[in-house]
Legacy VTK file of the C-alpha trace (Angstrom):
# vtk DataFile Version 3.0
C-alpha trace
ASCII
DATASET POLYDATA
POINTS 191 float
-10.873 -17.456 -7.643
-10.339 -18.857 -4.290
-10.512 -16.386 -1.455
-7.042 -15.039 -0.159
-5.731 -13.731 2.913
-3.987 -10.939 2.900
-2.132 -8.722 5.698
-0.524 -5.529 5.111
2.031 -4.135 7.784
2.233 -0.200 7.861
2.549 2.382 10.220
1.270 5.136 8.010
-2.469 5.562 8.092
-2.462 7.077 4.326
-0.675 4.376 2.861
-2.125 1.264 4.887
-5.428 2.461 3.571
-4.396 3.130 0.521
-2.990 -0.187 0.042
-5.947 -2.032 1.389
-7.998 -0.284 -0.803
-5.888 -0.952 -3.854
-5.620 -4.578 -3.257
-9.526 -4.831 -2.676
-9.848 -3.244 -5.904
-8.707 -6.987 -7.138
-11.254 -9.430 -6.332
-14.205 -9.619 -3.779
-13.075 -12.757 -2.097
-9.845 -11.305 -0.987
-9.925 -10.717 2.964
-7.502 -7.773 2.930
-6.563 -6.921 6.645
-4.338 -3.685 7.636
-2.678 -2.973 11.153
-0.067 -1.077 12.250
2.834 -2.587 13.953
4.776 -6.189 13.921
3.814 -6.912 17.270
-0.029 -6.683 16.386
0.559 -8.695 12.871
2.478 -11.448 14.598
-0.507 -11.954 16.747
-3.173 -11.742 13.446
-0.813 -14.662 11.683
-0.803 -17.025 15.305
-4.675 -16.740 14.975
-5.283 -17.144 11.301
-3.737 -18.507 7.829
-2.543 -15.868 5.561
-1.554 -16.055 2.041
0.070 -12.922 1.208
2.058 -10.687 3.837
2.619 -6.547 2.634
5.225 -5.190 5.142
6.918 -1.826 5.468
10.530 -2.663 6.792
10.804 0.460 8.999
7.697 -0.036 11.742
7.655 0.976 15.316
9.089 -1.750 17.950
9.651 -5.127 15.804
10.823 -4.136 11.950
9.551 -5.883 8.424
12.162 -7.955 8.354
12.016 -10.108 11.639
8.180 -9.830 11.207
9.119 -12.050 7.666
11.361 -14.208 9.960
8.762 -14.960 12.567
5.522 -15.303 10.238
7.679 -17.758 7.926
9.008 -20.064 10.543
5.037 -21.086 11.406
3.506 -20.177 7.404
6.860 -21.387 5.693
4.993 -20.847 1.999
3.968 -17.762 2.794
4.024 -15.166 -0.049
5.353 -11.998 0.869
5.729 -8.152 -0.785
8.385 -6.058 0.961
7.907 -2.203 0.737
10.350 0.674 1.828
11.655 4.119 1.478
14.996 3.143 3.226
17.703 3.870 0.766
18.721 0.874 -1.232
21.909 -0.146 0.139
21.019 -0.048 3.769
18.387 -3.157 2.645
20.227 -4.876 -0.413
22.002 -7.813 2.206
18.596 -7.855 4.009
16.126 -8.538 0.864
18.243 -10.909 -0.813
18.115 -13.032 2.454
14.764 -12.798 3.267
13.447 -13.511 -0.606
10.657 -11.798 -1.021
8.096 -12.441 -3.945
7.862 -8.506 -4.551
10.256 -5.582 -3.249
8.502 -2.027 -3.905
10.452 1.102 -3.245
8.260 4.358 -1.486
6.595 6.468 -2.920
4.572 2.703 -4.140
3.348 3.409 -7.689
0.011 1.843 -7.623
-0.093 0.161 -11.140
2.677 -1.518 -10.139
2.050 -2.386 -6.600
-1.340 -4.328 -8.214
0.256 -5.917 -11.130
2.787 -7.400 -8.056
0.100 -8.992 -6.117
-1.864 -10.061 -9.617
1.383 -11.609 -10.326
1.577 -13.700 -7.248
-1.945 -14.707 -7.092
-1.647 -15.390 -11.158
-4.629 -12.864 -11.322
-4.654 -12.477 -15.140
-3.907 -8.764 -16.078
-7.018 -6.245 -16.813
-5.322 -3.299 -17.750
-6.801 -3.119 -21.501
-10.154 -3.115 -19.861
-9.386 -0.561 -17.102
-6.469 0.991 -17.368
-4.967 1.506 -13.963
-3.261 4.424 -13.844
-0.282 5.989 -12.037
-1.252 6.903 -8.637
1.556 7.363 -6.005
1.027 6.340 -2.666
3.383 8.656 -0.609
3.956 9.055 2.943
2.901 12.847 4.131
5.754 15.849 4.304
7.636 15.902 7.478
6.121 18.505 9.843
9.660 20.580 9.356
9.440 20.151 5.120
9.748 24.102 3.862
6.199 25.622 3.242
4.808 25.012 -0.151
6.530 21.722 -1.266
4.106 19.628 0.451
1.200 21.306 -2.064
2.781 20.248 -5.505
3.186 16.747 -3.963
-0.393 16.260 -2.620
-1.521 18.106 -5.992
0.212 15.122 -7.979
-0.862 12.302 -5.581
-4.678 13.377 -5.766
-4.484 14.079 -9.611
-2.668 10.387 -9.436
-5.489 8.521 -7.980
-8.001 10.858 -10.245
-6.858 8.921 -12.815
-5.847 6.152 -11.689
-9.731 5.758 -10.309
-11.029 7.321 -14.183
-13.238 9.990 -11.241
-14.057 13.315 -12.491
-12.876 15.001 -9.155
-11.066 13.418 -6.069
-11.717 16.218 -2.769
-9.726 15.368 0.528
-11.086 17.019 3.112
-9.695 16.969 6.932
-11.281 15.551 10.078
-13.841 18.629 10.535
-14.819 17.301 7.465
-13.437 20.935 5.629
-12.007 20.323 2.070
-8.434 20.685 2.223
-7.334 20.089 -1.312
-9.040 19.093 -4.500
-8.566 18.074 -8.038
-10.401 17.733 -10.957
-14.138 19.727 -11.450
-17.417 18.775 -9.326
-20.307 17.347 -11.204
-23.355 19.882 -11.537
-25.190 20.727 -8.322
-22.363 19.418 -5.959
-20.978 22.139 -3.772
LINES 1 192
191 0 1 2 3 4 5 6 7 8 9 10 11 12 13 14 15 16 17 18 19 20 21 22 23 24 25 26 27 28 29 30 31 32 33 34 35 36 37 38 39 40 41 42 43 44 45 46 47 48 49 50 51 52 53 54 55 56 57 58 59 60 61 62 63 64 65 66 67 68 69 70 71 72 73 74 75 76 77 78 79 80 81 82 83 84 85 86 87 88 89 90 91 92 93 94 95 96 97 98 99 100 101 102 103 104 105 106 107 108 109 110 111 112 113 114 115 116 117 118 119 120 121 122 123 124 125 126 127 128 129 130 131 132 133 134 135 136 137 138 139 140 141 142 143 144 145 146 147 148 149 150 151 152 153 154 155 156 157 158 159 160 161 162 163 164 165 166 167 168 169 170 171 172 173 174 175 176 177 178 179 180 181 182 183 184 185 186 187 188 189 190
């Protein structure tokens, strides 16, 4: 496989890593690069050829979809995935027009998400060899969301990747490095 070039476009830290590190997961040669705004993004594509563009459509400043505009008038064969949590019929006019090879709706379902980008790189499909899972990338609760709901969603988000990863025990801990949550059971001798 030929090595690809691949920018994602999200303001969310969880889910632009998570993404990266899903789309990694497909070959070695891909150079998978994540930022965080338009503005920065339309500078990365001036410098560089990209084959594959992952955008949010709700970003700070410039949105996804005049990000697509501007990219596409100097990479016109770019390949592009669209993803949002915007309710459907305040994008439906938008997507058509802009055409994009993939259009994922948040929370991103990572099986799917990877059998997108396998589909536009014609990366033949793995899954009887590994199955993939069904991890849920999710943006975090609101700071006002009612104490408590945020816990069954992180629960099912870190039991997601535990199997979408086949690991024995996923731990996210915060920036102190204290565990926060946890799933699964440790291996022997692991605190």
């Amino acid at each position: 496989m030929t090595s690809k070039r691949i920018l994602i476009v999200e303001d969310s830290m969880d889910v632009g890593r998570m993404l990266q590190s899903a789309v990694k997961t497909l070959s070695p040669d891909f150079t998978v690069t994540w930022i965080r705004s338009a503005e920065e993004a339309i500078l990365e594509t001036s410098r560089q050829q990209l084959d594959l563009l992952i955008t949010d459509i709700r970003l700070p400043g410039v949105d996804g979809f005049e990000l697509i505009r501007r990219t596409r008038k100097r990479l016109p064969d770019l390949r592009v995935v669209i993803i949002s949590g915007l309710p459907e019929h305040e994008l439906e006019k938008q997507v058509r027009d802009t055409k994009p090879d993939a259009f994922l709706r948040k929370p991103v379902v990572v099986s799917t998400f990877l059998s997108k980008v396998q589909a536009i790189f014609e990366i033949p499909a793995q899954a009887a060899e590994k199955p993939a899972g069904q991890a849920v990338i999710e943006t975090p609760p609101a700071a006002d969301a009612p104490v408590g709901t945020s816990d069954s969603k992180l629960s099912a988000l870190l039991a997601g990747l535990q199997q979408a990863v086949q690991a024995r025990m996923v731990l996210l801990v915060d920036a102190a490095g204290v565990p926060a949550a946890e799933v699964g059971a440790p291996r022997s001798g692991l605190a």
